[in-house]
C-alpha positions in Angstrom: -28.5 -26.5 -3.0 -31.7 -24.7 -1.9 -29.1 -21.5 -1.4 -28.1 -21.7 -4.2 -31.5 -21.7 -6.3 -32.6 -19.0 -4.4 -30.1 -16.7 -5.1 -30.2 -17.6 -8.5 -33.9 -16.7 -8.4 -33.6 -13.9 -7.0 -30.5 -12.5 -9.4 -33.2 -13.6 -12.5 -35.7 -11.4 -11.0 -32.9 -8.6 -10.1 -31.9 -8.5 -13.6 -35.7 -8.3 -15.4 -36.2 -5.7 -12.8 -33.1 -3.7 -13.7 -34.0 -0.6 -15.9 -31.7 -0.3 -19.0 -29.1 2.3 -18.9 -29.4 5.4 -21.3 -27.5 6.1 -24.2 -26.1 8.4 -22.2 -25.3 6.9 -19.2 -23.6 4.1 -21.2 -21.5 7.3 -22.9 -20.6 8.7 -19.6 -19.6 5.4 -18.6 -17.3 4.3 -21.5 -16.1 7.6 -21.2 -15.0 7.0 -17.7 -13.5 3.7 -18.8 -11.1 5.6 -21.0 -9.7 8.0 -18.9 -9.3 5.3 -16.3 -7.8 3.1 -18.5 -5.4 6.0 -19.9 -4.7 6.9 -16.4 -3.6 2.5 -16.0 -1.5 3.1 -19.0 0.4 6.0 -17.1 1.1 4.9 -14.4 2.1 0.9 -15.6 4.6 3.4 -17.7 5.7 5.2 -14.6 6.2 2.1 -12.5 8.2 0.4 -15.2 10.6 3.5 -15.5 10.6 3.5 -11.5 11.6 0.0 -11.7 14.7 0.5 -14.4 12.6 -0.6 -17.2 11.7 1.1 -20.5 13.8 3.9 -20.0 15.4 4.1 -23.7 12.4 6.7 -25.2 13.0 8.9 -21.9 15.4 12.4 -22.5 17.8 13.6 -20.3 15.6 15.6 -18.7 13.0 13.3 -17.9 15.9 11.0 -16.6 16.9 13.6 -14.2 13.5 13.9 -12.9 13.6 10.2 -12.5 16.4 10.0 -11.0 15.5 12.9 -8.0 12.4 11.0 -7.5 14.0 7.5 -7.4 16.7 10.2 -4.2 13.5 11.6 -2.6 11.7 8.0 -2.3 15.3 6.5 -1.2 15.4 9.1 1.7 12.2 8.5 2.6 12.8 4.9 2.8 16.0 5.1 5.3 14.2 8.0 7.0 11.4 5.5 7.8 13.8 3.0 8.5 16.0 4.8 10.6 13.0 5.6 13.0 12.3 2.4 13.2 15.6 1.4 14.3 15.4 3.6 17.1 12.2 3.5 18.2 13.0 -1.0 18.3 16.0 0.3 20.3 14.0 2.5 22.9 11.7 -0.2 23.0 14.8 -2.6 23.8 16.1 -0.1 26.3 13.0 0.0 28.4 13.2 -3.7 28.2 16.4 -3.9 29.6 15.9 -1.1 32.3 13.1 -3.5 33.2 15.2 -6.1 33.6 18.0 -4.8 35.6 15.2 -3.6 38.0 13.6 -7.1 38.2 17.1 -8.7 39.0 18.1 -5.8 41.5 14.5 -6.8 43.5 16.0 -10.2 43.1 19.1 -9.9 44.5 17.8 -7.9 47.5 15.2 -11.1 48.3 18.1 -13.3 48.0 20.4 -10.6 50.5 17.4 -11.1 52.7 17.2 -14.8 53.0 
């Protein structure tokens, strides 16, 4: 509770201390609010058209570049994937090298005895 009060203190003090933004500060600001927001807007619309959505206002040739972009990202995708794959089957292969060597040791010991 005694945390709690202070930091509530020290916020009220914080904020009397603050000095009030300019008229221009608070321009450049809201300024910078709009373009980010306009930039949101863009790409919400890009990710719905990426999805399959909202694609009636889009012409042909904006389809097209859709759909090479929606080819590029799928090879990238099993690109990425394919690596994978193989480097989980090296991995898998050095494991079973491993393996063969620890139960060729063991099958000497056992010769042995």
């Amino acid at each position: 509770m005694l945390k709690t009060l202070e930091r509530y203190q020290r916020y009220i003090f914080a904020s009397q201390d603050a000095v009030a933004p300019t008229s221009d500060e608070m321009q450049n600001n809201y300024l910078e609010y709009m373009e980010l927001k306009a930039r949101v807007e863009v790409l919400q619309h890009s990710q719905r058209n990426l999805l399959g959505e909202d694609l009636a206002p889009l012409s042909t040739t904006e389809l097209d570049q859709l759909e090479s972009q929606v080819g590029k990202t799928l090879r990238q995708i099993r690109s990425r994937k394919t690596q994978v794959l193989l480097d989980e089957m090296c991995d898998l292969k050095r494991k079973e090298q491993m393996l063969q060597d620890a139960n060729m040791t063991l099958k000497r010991k056992l010769g042995e005895i």
